[in-house]
C-alpha positions as CSV (number, residue, x, y, z in Angstrom):
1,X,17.2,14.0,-14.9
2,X,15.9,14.6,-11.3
3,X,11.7,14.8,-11.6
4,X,9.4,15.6,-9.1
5,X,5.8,13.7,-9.4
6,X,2.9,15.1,-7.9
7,X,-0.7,13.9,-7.3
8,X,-3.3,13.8,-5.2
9,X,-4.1,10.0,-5.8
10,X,-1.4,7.6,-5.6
11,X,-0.5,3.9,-5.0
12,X,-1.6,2.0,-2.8
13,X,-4.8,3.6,-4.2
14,X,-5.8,1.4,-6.9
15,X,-7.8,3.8,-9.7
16,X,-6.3,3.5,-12.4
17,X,-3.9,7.1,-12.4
18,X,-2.2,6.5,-9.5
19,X,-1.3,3.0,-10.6
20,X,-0.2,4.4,-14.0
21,X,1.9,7.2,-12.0
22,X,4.0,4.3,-9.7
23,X,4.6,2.5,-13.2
24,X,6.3,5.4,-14.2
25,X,7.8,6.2,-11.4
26,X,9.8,2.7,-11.1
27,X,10.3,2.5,-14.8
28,X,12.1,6.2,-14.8
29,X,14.3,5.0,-11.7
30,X,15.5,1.8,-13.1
31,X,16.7,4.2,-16.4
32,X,18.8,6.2,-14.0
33,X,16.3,9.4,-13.2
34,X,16.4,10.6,-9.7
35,X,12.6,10.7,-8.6
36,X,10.8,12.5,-5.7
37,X,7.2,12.2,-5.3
38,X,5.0,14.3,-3.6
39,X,1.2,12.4,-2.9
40,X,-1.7,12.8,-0.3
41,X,-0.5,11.3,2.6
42,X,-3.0,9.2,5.1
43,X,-2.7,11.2,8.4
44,X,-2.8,14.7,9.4
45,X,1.1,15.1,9.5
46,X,3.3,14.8,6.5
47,X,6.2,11.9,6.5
48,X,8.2,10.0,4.0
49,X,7.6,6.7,2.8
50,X,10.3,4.9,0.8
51,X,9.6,3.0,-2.4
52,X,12.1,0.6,-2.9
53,X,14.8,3.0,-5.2
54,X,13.0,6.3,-4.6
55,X,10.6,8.4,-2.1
56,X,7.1,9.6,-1.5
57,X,6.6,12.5,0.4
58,X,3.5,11.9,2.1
59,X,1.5,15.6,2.7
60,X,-0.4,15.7,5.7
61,X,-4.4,15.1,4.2
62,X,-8.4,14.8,5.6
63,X,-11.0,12.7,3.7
64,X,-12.4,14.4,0.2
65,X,-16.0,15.5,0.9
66,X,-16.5,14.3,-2.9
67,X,-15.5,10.8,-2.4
68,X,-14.9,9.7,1.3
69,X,-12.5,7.0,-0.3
70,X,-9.7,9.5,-1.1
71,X,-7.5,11.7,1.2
72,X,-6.7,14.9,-0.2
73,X,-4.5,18.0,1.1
74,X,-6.4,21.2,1.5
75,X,-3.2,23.7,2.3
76,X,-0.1,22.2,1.0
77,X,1.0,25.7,0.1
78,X,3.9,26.0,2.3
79,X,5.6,22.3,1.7
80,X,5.3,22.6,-2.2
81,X,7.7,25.5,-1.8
82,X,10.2,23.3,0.7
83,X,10.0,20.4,-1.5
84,X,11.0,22.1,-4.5
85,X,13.9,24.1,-3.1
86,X,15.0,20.8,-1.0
87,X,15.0,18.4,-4.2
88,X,15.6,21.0,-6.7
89,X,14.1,18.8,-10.1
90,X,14.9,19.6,-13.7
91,X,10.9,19.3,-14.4
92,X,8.0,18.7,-12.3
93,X,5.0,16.3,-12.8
94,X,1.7,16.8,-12.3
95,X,-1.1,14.5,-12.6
96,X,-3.9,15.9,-10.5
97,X,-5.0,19.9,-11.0
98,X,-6.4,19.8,-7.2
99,X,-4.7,21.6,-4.0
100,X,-1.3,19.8,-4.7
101,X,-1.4,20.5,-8.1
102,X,-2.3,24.4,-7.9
103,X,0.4,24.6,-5.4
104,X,3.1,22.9,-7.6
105,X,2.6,24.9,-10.0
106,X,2.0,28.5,-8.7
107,X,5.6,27.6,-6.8
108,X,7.4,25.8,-10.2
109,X,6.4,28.5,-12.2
110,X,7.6,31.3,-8.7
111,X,11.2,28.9,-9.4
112,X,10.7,28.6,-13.1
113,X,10.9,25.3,-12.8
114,X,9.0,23.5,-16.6
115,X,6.2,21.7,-15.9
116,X,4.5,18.8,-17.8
117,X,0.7,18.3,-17.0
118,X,-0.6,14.8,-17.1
119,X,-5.0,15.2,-17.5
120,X,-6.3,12.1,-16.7
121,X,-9.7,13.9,-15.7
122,X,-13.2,14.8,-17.5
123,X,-15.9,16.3,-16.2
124,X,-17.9,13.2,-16.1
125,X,-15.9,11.2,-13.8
126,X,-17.4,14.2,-11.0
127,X,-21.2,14.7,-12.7
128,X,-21.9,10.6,-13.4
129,X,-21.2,10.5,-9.4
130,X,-23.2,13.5,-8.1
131,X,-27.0,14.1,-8.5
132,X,-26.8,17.0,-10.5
133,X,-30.2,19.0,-10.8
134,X,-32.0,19.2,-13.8
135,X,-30.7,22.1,-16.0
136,X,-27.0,22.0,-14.3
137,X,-25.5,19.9,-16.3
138,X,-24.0,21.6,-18.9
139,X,-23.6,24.5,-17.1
140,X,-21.3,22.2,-14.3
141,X,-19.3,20.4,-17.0
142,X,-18.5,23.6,-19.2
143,X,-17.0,25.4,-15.7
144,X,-15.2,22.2,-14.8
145,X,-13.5,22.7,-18.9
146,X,-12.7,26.0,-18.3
147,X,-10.7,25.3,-15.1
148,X,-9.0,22.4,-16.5
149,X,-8.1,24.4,-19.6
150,X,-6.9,27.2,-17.5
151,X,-4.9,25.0,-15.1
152,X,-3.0,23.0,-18.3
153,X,-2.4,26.2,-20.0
154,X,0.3,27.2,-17.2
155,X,2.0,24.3,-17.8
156,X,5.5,24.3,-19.9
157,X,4.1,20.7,-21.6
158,X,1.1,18.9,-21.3
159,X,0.3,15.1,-22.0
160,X,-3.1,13.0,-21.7
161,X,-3.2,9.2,-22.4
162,X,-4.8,9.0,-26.0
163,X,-5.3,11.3,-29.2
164,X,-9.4,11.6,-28.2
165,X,-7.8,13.0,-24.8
166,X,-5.3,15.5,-25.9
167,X,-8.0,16.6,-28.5
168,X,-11.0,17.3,-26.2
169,X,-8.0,19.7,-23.9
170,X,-7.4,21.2,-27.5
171,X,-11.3,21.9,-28.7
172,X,-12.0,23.6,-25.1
173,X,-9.0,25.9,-25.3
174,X,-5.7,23.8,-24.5
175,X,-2.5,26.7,-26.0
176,X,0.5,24.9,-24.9
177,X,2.4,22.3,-26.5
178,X,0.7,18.6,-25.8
179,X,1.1,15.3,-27.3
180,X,-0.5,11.6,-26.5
181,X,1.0,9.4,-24.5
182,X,-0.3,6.0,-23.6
183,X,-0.7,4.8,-19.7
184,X,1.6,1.5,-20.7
185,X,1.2,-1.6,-19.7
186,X,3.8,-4.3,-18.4
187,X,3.8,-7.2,-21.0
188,X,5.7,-9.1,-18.6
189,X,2.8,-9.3,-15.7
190,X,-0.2,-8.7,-17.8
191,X,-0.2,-11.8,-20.6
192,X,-2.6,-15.0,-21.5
193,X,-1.6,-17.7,-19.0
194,X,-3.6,-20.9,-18.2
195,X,-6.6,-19.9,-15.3
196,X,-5.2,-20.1,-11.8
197,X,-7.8,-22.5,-9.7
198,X,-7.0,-21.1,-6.5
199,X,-7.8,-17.6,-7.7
200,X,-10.9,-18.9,-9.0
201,X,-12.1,-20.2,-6.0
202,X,-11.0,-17.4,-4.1
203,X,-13.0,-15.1,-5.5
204,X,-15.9,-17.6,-6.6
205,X,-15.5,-17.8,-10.4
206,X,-17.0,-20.2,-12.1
207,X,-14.6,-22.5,-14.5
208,X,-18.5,-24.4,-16.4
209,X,-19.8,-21.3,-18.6
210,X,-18.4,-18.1,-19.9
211,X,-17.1,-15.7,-17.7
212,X,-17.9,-12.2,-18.7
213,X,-15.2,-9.7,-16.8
214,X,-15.0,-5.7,-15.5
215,X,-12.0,-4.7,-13.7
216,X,-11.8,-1.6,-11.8
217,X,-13.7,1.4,-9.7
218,X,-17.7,0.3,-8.6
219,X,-18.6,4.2,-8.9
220,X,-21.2,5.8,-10.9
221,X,-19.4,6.8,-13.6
222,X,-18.3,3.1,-14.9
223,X,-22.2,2.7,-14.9
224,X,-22.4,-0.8,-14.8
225,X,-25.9,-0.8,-14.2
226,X,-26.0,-1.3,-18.0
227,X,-23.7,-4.7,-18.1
228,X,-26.0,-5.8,-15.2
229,X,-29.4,-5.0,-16.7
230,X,-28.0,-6.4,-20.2
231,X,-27.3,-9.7,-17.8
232,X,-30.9,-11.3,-18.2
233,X,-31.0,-10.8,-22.4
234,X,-27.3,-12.8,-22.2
235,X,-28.3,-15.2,-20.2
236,X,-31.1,-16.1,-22.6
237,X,-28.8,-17.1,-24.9
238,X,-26.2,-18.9,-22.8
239,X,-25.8,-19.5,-19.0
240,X,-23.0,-16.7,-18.0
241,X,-21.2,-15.9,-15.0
242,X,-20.7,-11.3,-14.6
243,X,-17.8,-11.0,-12.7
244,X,-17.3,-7.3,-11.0
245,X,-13.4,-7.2,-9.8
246,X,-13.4,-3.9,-7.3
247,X,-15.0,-1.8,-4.9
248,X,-16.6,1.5,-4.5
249,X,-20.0,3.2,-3.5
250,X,-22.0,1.7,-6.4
251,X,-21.8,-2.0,-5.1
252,X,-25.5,-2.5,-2.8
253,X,-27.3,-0.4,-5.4
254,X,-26.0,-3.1,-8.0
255,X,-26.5,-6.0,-5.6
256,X,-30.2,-4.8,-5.3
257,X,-30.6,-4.1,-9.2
258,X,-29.3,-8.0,-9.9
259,X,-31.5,-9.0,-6.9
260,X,-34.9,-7.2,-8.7
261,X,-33.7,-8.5,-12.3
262,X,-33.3,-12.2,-11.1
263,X,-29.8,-12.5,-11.9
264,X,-28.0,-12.2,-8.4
265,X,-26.9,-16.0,-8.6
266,X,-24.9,-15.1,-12.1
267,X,-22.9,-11.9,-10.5
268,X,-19.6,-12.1,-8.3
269,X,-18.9,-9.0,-6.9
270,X,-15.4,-9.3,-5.2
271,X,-15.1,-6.4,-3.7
272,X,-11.2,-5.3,-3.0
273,X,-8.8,-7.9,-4.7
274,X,-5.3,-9.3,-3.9
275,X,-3.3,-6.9,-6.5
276,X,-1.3,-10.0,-7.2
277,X,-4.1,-12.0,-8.0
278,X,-5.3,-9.3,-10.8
279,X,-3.4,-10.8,-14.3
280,X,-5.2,-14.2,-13.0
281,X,-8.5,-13.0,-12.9
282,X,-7.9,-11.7,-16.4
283,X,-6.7,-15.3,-17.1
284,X,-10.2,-16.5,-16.0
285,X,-12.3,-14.6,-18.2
286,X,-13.8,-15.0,-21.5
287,X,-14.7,-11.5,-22.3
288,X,-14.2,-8.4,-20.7
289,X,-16.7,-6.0,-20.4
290,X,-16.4,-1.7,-19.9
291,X,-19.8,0.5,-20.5
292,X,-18.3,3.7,-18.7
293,X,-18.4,6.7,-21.2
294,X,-15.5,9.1,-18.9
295,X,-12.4,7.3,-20.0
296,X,-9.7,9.2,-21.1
297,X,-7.9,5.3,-22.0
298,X,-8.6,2.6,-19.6
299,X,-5.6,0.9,-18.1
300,X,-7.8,-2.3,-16.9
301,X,-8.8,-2.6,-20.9
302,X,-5.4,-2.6,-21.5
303,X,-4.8,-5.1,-19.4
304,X,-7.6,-7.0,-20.6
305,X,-6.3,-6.8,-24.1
306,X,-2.5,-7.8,-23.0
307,X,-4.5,-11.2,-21.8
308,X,-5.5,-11.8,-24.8
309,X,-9.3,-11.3,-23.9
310,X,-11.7,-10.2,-26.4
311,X,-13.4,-6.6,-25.6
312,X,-16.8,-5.2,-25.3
313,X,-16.5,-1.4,-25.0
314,X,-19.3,1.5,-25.1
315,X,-18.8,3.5,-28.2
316,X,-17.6,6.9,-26.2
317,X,-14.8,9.3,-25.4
318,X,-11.2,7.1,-26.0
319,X,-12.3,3.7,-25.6
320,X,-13.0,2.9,-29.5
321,X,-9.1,3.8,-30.0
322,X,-8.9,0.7,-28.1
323,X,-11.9,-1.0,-29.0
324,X,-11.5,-1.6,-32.7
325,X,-15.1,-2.6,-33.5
326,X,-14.9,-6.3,-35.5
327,X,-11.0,-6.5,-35.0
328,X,-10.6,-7.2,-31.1
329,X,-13.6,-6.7,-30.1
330,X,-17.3,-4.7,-30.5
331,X,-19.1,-1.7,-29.7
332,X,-22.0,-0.9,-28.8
333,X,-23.5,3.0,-28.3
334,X,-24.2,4.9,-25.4
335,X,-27.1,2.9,-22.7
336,X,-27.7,0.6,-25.2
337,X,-28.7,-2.1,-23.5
338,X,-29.8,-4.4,-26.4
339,X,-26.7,-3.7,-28.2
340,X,-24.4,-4.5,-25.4
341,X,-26.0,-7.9,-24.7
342,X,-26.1,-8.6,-28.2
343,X,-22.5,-7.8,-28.8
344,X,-21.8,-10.3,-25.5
345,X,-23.7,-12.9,-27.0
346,X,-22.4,-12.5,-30.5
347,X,-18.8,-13.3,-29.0
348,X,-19.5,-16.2,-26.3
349,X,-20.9,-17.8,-29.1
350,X,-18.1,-18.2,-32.1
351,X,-14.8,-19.8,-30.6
352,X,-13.1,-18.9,-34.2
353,X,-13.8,-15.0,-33.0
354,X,-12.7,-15.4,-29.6
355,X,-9.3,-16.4,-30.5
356,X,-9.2,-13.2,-33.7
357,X,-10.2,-11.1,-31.3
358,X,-8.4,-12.0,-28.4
359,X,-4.7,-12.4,-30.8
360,X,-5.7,-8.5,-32.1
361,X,-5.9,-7.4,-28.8
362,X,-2.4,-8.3,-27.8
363,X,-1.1,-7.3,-31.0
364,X,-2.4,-3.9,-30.8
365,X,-1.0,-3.2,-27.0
366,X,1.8,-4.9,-28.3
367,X,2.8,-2.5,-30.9
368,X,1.0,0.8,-29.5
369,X,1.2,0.6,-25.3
370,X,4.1,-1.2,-24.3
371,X,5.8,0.5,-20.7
372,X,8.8,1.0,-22.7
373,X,7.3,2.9,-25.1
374,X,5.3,5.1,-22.6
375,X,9.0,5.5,-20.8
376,X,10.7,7.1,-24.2
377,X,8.0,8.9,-24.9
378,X,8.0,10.9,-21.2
379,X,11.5,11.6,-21.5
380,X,10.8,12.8,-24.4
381,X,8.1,15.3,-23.1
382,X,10.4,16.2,-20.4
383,X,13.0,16.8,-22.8
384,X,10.6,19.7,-24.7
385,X,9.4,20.9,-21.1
386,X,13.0,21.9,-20.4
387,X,13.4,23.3,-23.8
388,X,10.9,25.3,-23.8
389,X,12.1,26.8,-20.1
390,X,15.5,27.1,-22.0
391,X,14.0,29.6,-25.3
């Protein structure tokens, strides 16, 4: 099959879609696909950048005025047309529903070209950033549904990362076919290994008390405030390091809320990480730790999970499919503060539920989100996308 992949965000970027999109990427190459993809560039001119086996097609992008940290194309009109008449794919992938995306699609749909439609958006990853006033809210998040909705429906086949996913496109109006498909994750990289000293004194971790761990995006949205106010009620009970793997715009106003709750001295915050240091600072924890409620899945849980780490997860959107409250971990609802330090505590305090927790974690990605399994399962999809071009 020749694919095209396009989106807005892709690696080096390091949120969690574009890392998910390279994965499948290099998996569909080594099974013999041929694979284009087109992705924000970092300059105002386009170019290509090889991959190893295949090649991005970098579009020629300025700064989002959203989030300064992303580059985004505002008129890829034109080049969306070239590329798909120069690589001529069976099926096109799209990932992101911005400029790149509407162009993709106004131009496979022009060619008649199927489409599968990969949402790995909700409308709180934009509002938990943005000070919305008072009132706009809802308003803001049922507008941001409706475009979504009418964006996916023009697609041939459309695919989000967990049941809870697909079904929140389907409540707000999703028509077309659609199915779940899990982001994956590489049992090979992510499993439990013995702690890696020189990562831990890299990045300051302390090896004398349990480590409590969150991997990913510092943005509004994760709202870690909660882990860090939930800090002083842990420590309490038992001296505890907070570990904060990642970057983004939240990190002074967290520094300052530690600071102000007398915790500072128990918090890392490492800013940008070594990729290749990542499955070692899973290997260092003792918990890990999510309280964002706008996760569609959460690669970085999964990862978590593959290391054979216990979980504490917010009792919102998809994360209880991989939360599985007293199994591999607990849950605690929505800013609940109390609960989530009591959940913590409950965990760093039983070695016998460590280890069940931790050994149903890996068992779970084991049998449920294994690469290989997301692989068959996008073939699959492209498989029906076709089909249904072919009826």
């Amino acid at each position: 099959m020749k694919v095209l992949v396009v989106t807005e965000s892709y690696w080096p970027n390091t949120d969690g879609g574009a890392l998910f999109e390279r994965r499948l990427v290099l998996g569909l190459t080594q099974r013999g696909h041929t694979v284009n993809v087109w992705a924000a560039g970092t300059k105002w001119r386009s170019y290509i950048e090889p991959d190893g086996p295949y090649a991005i097609h970098r579009e020629k992008a300025a700064r989002f005025w959203f989030n300064r940290k992303y580059k985004v194309s505002y008129w890829p009109w034109l080049s969306a047309r070239r590329l798909i008449r120069e690589t001529r794919p069976d099926v096109i992938h799209i990932h992101n529903a911005y400029f790149m995306g509407l162009a993709a699609m106004f131009w496979a749909r022009h060619y008649n070209v199927p489409v599968v439609a990969t949402n790995h958006f909700m409308p709180e990853n934009a509002l938990l950033n943005l000070r919305v006033i008072e009132g706009l809210q809802q308003p803001l998040e049922r507008l941001i549904w409706s475009y979504l909705i009418s964006f996916h429906n023009r697609a041939s086949f459309v695919t989000s990362p967990t049941p809870t996913a697909v079904k929140l496109l389907v409540d707000h109006g999703l028509k077309v076919p659609s199915m779940a498909i899990s982001n994956g994750i590489d049992l090979a990289v992510f499993k439990p290994a013995v702690p890696n000293a020189a990562v831990r004194e890299r990045y300051g971790i302390a090896s004398d008390r349990p480590v409590l761990l969150y991997v990913g995006r510092v943005d509004g949205e994760k709202r870690l405030d909660l882990i860090i106010a939930a800090l002083p009620a842990i420590i309490a009970q038992q001296p505890v390091q907070l570990v904060i793997a990642g970057y983004g715009v939240s990190m002074e106003a967290l520094k300052a809320q530690a600071t102000r709750l007398g915790v500072a001295d128990s918090v890392v915050f490492t800013g940008r990480f070594d990729e290749a240091d990542k499955p070692a600072l899973y290997n260092s924890a003792t918990v890990f730790v999510i309280s964002s409620p706008a996760e569609l899945q959460s690669i970085v849980m999964l990862e978590a999970m593959a290391s054979q780490l216990p979980v504490v997860a917010v009792d919102v959107a998809a994360l209880k499919e991989l939360c599985h409250d007293g199994e591999n971990g607990l849950r605690f609802a929505r800013d609940d503060v109390p609960a989530l330090a009591t959940s913590v505590n409950r965990i760093i305090a039983s070695d016998t539920l460590r280890k069940q927790y931790g050994l149903e974690s890996i068992k779970i990605v084991t049998e449920h989100h294994s690469t290989e399994v997301m692989y068959n399962e996008y073939e699959l999809a492209y498989k029906r996308a076709i089909h249904t071009k072919d009826e």
